[in-house]
Short mmCIF file of the C-alpha atoms (twelve columns), coordinates in Angstrom:
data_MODEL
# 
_entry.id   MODEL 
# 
loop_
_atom_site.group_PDB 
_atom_site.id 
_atom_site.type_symbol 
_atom_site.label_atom_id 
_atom_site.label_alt_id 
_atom_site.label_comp_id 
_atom_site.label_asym_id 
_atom_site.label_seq_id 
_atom_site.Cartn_x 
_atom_site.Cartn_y 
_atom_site.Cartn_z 
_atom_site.pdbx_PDB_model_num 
ATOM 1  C CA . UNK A 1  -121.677 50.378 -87.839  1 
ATOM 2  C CA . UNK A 2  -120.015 52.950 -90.296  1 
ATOM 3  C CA . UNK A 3  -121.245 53.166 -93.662  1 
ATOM 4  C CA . UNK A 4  -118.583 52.670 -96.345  1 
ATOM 5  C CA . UNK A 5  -118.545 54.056 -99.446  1 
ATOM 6  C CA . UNK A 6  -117.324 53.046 -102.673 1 
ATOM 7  C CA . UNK A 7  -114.259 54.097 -103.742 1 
ATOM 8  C CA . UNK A 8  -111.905 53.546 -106.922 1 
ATOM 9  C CA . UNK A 9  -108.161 53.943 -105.870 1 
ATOM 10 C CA . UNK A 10 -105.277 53.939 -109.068 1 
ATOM 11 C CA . UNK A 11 -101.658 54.986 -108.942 1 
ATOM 12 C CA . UNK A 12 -98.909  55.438 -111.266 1 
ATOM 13 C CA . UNK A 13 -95.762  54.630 -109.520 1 
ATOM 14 C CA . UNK A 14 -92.356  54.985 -111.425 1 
ATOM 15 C CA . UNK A 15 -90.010  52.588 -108.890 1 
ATOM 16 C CA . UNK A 16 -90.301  48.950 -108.967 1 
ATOM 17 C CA . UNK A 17 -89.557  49.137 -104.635 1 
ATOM 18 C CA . UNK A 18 -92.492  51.407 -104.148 1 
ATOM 19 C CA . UNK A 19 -94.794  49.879 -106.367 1 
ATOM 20 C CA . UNK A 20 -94.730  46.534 -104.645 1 
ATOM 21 C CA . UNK A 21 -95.041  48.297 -101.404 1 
ATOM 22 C CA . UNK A 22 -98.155  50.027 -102.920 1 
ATOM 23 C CA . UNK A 23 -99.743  47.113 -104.527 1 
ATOM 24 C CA . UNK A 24 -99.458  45.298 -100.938 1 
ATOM 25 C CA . UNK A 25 -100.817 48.434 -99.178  1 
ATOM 26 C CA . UNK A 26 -104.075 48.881 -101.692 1 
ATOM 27 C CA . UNK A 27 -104.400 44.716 -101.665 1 
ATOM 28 C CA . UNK A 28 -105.127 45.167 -97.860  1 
ATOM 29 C CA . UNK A 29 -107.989 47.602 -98.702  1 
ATOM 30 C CA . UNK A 30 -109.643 46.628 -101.942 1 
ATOM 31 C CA . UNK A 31 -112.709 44.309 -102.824 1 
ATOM 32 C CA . UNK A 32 -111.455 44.198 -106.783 1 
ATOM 33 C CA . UNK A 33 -109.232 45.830 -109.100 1 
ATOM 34 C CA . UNK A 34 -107.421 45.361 -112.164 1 
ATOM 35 C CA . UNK A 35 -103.324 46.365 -112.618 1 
ATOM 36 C CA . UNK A 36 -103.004 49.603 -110.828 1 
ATOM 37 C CA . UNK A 37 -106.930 50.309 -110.507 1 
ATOM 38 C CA . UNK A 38 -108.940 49.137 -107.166 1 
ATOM 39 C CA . UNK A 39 -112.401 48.932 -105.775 1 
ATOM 40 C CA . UNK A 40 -112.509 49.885 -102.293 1 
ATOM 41 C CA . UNK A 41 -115.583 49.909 -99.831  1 
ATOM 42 C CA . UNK A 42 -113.741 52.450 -97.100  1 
ATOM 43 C CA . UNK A 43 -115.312 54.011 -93.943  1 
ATOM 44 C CA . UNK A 44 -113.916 57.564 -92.940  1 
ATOM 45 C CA . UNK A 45 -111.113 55.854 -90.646  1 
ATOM 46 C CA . UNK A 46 -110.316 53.324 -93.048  1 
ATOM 47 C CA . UNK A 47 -110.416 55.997 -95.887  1 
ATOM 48 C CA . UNK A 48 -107.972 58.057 -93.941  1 
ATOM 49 C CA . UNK A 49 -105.984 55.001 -92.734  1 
ATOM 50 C CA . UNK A 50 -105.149 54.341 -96.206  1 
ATOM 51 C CA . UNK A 51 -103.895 57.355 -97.671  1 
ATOM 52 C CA . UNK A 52 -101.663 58.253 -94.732  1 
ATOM 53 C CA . UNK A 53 -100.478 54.570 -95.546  1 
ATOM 54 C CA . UNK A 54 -99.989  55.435 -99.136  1 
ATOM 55 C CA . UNK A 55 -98.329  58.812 -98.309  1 
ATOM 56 C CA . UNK A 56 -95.423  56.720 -96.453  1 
ATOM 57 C CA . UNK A 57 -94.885  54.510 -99.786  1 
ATOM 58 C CA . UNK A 58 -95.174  57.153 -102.597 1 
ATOM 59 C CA . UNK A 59 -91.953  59.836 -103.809 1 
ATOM 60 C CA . UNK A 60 -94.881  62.956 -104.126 1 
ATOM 61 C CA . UNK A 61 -92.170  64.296 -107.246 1 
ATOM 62 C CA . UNK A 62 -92.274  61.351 -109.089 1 
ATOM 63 C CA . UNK A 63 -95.757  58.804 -108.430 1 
ATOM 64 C CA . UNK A 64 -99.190  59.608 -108.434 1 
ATOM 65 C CA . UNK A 65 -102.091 58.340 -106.527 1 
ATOM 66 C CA . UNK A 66 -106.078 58.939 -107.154 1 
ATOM 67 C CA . UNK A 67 -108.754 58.301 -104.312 1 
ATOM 68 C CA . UNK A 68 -111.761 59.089 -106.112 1 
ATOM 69 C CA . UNK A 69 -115.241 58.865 -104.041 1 
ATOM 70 C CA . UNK A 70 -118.149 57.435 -106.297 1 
ATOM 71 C CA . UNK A 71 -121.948 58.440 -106.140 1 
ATOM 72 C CA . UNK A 72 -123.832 55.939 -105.064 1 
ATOM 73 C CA . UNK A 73 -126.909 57.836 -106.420 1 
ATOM 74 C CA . UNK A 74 -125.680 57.263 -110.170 1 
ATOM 75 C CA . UNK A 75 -125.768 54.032 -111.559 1 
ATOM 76 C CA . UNK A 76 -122.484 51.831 -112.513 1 
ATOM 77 C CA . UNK A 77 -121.885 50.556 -116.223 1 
ATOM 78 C CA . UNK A 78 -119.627 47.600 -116.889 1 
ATOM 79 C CA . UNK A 79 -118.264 46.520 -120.173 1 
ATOM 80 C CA . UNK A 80 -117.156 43.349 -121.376 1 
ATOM 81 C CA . UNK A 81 -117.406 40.659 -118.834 1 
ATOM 82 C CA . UNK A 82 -116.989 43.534 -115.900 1 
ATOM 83 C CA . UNK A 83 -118.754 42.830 -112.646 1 
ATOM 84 C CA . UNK A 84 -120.858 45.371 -111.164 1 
ATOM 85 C CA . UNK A 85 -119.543 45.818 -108.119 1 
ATOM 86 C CA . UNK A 86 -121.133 44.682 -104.598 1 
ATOM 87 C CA . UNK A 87 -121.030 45.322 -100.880 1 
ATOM 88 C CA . UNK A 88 -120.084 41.900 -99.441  1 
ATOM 89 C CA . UNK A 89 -121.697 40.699 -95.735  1 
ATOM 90 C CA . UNK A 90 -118.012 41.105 -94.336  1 
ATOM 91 C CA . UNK A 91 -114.525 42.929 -94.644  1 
ATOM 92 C CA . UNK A 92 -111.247 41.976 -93.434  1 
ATOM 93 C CA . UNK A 93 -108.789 45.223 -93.443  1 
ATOM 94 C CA . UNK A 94 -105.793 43.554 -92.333  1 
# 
């Protein structure tokens, strides 16, 4: 089985069109999020799979979008009544 790693995926999207169709494409690959701000537990393929997905939603001149790959080494700090997050037993990517 691939290992996934976490990751924390946010955009900044300008058109109400394309952020729909960006909030349904990052829905289909995140375990939590918040707004515009996701947790997502993403093998290589599903890592890839996901940006090309973005790329086809996103105007490159006018949104932005952040893949950023966390250390699993370091520890994770929540504030408030955050939930550390957690690798479920199962994923459906669909």
């Amino acid at each position: 089985m691939a290992e996934r790693i976490l990751h924390i995926a946010c955009y900044d999207i300008c058109d109400a069109k394309r952020l729909r169709r960006a909030l349904y494409v990052l829905r289909g690959y995140a375990t939590g999020g918040q707004k515009s701000v996701f947790e997502c537990y993403l093998t290589a393929a599903e890592k890839r799979a996901l940006i090309e997905a973005v790329r086809e939603v996103i105007e490159p001149a006018e949104d932005r979008f952040l893949l950023l790959r966390l250390d699993a080494r370091r520890p994770v700090h929540g504030l408030g009544i955050a939930v550390a997050p957690t690798d479920p037993a199962f994923f459906y990517v669909g």
